[in-house]
Each structure stands twice: as C-alpha cells, then as structure tokens.
TORTI-172673 format. One line per 10 residues: for each residue x, y, z of C-alpha. Coordinates in nm, 2 decimals. Example, Ala and Ser with C-alpha at 12.3 -4.5 7.8 and 13.67 -1.06 7.14 Angstrom:
! residues 2
1.23,-0.45,0.78  1.37,-0.11,0.71
//
This chain:
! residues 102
-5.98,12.20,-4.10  -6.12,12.50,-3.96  -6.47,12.50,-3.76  -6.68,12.64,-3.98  -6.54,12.51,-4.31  -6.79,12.34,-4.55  -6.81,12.07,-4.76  -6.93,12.00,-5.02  -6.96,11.61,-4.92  -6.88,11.44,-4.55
-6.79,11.13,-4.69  -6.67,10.83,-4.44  -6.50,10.50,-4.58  -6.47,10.21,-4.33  -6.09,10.12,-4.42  -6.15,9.76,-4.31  -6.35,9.73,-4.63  -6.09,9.76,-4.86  -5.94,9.38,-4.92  -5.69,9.44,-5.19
-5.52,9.72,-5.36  -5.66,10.03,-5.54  -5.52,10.16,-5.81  -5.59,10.47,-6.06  -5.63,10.42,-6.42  -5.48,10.64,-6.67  -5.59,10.98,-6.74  -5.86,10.99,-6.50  -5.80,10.99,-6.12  -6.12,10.91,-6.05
-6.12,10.58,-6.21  -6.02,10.38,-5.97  -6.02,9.98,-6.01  -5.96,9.72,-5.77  -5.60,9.49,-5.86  -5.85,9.22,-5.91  -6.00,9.42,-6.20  -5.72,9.51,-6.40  -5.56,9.17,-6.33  -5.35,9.04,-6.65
-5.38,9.42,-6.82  -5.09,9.52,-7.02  -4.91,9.81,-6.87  -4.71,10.02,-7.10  -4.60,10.29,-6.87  -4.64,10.37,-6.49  -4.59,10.70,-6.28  -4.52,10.70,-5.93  -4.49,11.06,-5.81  -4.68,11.37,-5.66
-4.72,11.51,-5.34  -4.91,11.25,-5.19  -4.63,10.98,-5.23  -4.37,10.92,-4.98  -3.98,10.80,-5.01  -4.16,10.44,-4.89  -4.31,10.37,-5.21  -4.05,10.45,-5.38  -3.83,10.22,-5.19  -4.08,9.95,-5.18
-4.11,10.00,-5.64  -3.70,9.95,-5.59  -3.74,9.63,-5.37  -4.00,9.46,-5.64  -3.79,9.55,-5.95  -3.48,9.43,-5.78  -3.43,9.11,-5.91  -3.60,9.19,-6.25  -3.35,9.10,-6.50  -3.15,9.39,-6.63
-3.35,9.53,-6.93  -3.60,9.30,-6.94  -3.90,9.52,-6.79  -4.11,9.65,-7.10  -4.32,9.92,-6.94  -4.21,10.26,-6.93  -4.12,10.36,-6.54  -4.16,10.78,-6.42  -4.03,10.87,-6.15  -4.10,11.18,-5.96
-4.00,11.15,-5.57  -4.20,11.47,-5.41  -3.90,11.64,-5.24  -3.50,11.68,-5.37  -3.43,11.54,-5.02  -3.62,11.24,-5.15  -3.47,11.19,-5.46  -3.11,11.27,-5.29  -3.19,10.99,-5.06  -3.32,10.72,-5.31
-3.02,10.77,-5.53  -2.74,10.78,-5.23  -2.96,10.44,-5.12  -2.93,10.32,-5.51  -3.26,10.29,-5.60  -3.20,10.49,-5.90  -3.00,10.22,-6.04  -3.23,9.99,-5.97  -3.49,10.15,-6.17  -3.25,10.25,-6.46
-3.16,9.87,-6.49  -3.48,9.72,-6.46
//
C-alpha cells in the first residue's frame, strides 16, 4: 500500500489462533463459521471460484471427490477457476472429469 494510505481499520489476526477451517456461509461473506459450527449441515450447492482462489484448491476439491462414487454426490458443485490458464490446466490434468462424475 502506499505511505499515506488510510484505513478505515488496522486490523491484526494472530494466524496461530485459527485451529480449524473457516468457511463462509451463503449469501453473506461476512458470515463466517468455524467447520466445527456447521458440522453435520446439509449442503445443497457449493462454489469454489473468484479471484482469490488458486488452481490448488481446485486440485485439492478434485483429489477429495476422487473416489466419490460416480453420481452419488447430491450437492450442486460451481466451478469458476480465476484464470483460462487455470481452467486449461485443470481440464488437461482431468479434474474436470472428476467433478462431472462425482
């Protein structure tokens, strides 16, 4: 940032904190749960996508649903890798049919 820039808040989070996984809840970014707290929640559809993502979570979604049984996943999967190179990648390194099958 530059020197003079200002903020509204200086915020600091001590990332040694954080034990488990933080996830965001539907329509609202800023309500964020712990795993612990949405823990045996049904989930009818999930998003992995935006800028902020990289082709590793993408790759690391493809390496969970792996050995899902073909068809037998009943949530609803989006995926939108941030860059074409990214999604060129995934598909040449057959995620993509990972995802479809699952």
């Amino acid at each position: 940032a530059d020197e003079d820039a200002e903020y509204a808040i200086d915020m600091t989070i001590n990332m040694s904190d954080i034990k488990e996984p933080i996830l965001c809840c539907p329509n609202d970014p800023d309500d964020a749960k712990t795993l612990a707290d949405v823990a045996g929640d049904t989930i009818d559809e999930v998003f992995i996508g935006s800028c902020m993502t990289n082709i590793g979570h993408f790759r690391a979604a493809g390496k969970l649903l792996q050995d899902v049984p073909a068809g037998s996943l009943k949530t609803r999967l989006w995926i939108a890798p941030p860059t074409k190179m990214d999604a060129r990648q995934l598909m040449e390194e057959g995620y993509y049919n990972i995802y479809a099958q699952a």
